[in-house]
C-alpha positions as CSV (number, residue, x, y, z in Angstrom):
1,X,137.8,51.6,74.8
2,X,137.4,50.9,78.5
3,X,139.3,54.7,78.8
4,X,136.2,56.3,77.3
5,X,133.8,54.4,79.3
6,X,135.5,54.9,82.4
7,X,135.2,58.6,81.9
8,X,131.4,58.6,80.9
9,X,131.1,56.6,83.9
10,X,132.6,59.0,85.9
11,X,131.0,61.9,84.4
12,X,127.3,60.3,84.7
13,X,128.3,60.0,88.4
14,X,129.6,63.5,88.6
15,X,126.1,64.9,87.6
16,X,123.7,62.3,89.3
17,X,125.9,63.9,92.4
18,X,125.5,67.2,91.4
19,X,121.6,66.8,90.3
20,X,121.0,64.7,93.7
21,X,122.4,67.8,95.7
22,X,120.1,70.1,93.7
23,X,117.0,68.3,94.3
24,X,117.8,67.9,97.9
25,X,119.0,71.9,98.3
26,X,115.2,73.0,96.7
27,X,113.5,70.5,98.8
28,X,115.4,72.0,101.7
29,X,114.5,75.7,100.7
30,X,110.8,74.7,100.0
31,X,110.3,73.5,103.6
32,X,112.4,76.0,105.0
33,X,110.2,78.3,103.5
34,X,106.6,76.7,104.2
35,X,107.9,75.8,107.7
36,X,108.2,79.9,108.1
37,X,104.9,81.1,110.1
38,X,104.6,84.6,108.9
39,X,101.9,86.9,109.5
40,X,100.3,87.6,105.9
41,X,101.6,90.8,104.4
42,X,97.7,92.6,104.8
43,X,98.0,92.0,108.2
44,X,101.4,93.6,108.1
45,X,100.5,96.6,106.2
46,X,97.1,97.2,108.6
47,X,99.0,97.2,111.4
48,X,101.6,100.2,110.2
49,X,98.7,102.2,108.9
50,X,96.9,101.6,111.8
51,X,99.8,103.5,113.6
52,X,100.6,106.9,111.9
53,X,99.4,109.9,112.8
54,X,99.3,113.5,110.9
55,X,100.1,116.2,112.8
56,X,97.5,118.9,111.0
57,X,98.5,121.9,113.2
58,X,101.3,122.9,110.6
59,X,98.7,124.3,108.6
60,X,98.5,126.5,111.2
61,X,102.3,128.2,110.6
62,X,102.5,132.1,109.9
63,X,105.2,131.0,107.4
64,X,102.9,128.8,105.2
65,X,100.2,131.6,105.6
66,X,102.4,134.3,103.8
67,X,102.5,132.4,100.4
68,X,100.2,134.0,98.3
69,X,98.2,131.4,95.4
70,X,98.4,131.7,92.1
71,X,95.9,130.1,89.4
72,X,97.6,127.1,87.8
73,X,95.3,127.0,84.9
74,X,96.5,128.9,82.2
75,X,94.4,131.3,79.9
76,X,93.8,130.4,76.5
77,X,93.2,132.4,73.5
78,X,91.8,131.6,70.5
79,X,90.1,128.5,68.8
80,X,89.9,125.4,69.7
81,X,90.1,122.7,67.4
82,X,89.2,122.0,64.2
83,X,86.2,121.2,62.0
84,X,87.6,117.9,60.8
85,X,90.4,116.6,62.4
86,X,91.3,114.1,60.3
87,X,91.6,116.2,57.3
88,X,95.5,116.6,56.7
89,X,96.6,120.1,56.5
């Protein structure tokens, strides 16, 4: 008998150890991470818009001028629909 409880001894030490560093290693990353004074990510993302620039004079190119356009809608022929829809075929 005193084997077996010498072992659940140890093992109930074994994880308060284990559970004791866990607590302590969150606790540590919390603060690490409230301690951190970062600008909010807003801020961040005003300040990189605020900075690009489009250069329009491209449009100016003799290249892109020689493309010629074409009409992305296709024609369609014939009849739309039908008068019930829901009527199977």
């Amino acid at each position: 008998m005193a084997i077996k409880f010498e072992q659940q001894v140890k093992k109930q030490r074994n994880l308060i150890t284990l559970f004791i560093i866990l607590i302590l290693t969150a606790g540590l990353v919390l603060w690490w991470g409230f301690r951190a004074e970062e600008e909010p990510v807003d801020i961040l993302i005003s300040k990189r818009l605020k900075s690009i620039e489009i250069d329009f004079d491209i449009f100016n190119n003799p290249l892109l001028k020689q493309f010629q356009l074409i009409d992305k809608t296709p024609r369609f022929e014939g009849e739309f629909g039908r008068e019930n829809p829901f009527v199977p075929f």
